[in-house]
C-alpha angles and dihedrals in degrees: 000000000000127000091249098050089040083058093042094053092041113120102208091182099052087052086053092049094049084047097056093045084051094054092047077051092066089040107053087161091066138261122239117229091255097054090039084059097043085051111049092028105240135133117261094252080048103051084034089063090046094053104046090049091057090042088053096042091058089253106113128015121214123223113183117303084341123096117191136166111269116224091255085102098066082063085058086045098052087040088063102041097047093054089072151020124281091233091052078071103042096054096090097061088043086047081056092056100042088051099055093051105030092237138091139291126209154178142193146157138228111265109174113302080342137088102219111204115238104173130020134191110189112225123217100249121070126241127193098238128079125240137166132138111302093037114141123210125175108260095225097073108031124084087237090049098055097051092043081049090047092056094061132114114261100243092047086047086054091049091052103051079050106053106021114119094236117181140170103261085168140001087270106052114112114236103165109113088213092043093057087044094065097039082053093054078051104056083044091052099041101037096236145056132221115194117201115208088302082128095041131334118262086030117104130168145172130208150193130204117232112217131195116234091277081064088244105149103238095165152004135224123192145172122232135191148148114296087230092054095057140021121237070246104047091052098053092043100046108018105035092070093049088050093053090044088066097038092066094039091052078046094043090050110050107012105038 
């Protein structure tokens, strides 16, 4: 679309309505008309009209002198978020990882004794083993794994340790039950989990929960990448705090 069109179709109005909801936004104890009007610029009559439409539409209510935002828009809100998945959202900020370090970004929830992967950002380079959305891995043996693991209950954690099926995929997978009990405390402890070719050899990753606002671990993202391409040390040098970076922002976002 051209500049021209792009100034023909422009609703100014519209913009200086949005602005003025976003400002009540900042302001949930209520602006006068005067302060609306000081805010958004606009004249009295202007800020007045304003006002008084989103007081008629639902979307704000009047006290008073005192005009604040109503809670239809919640409705509006809860519309928007349950048309699509939560991970449709969050790509962007995963898209924004992947691209600072060439590799991909990824996350996954627990399923049973399986992470199931629910967003993927391919990375550049290619690694041998397959991976989309959908995709199941056992939880024992992947970084996701470890810190969804790591968010359970104890007594869930201890069934799990019990009952999960654990065998050796390379020479370096850990398949003491006692072993991965203790690589589990650490990823509690630190915050985060490496794994070191314990999937498939030449594949290392490292991963974050992410938690809801009651701190329960509902998910985990992670970047993985070939073992060639970053150092157990590099990774948790260079890409750990990126990774965190966007594990605030996703909880920031929709739990916060």
């Amino acid at each position: 679309m051209d500049d021209e069109a792009t100034t023909r179709d422009h609703v100014g109005s519209l913009e200086r309505g949005l602005a003025v909801m976003e400002i009540l936004a900042r302001h949930p104890a209520g602006l006068t008309l005067t302060e609306m009007a000081e805010e958004a610029g606009l004249t009295r009559a202007g800020a007045r009209r304003f006002l008084l439409t989103l007081t008629a539409t639902g979307y704000a209510t009047q006290a008073g002198r005192l005009f604040s935002l109503s809670p239809r828009l919640l409705t509006i809100v809860r519309t928007w978020l349950g048309g699509a998945s939560l991970w449709a959202f969050a790509a962007p900020i995963l898209r924004e990882v992947a691209g600072q370090f060439n590799e991909a970004c990824n996350a996954a929830v627990l399923s049973g004794e399986d992470v199931v992967y629910v967003a993927r950002i391919p990375g550049r380079r290619i690694l041998s083993v397959s991976l989309d959305v959908g995709t199941r891995l056992p939880a024992y043996c992947t970084s996701m794994g470890r810190v969804l693991l790591a968010g359970l209950a104890p007594d869930e954690l201890k069934a799990f340790l019990a009952e999960a099926k654990i065998e050796r995929r390379t020479p370096k997978t850990i398949t003491s039950r006692a072993a991965l009990s203790t690589a589990i405390d650490a990823a509690r402890a630190g915050g985060f989990a490496i794994v070191d070719e314990e999937l498939e050899l030449g594949l290392r990753s490292i991963a974050v929960p992410i938690c809801d606002r009651a701190g329960k671990t509902v998910a985990a993202i992670n970047v993985s990448t070939q073992s060639a391409r970053f150092s157990v040390e590099a990774m948790e040098r260079d890409v750990l705090p990126e990774l965190g970076k966007a594990k605030r922002r996703i909880e920031e976002f929709f739990f916060v």
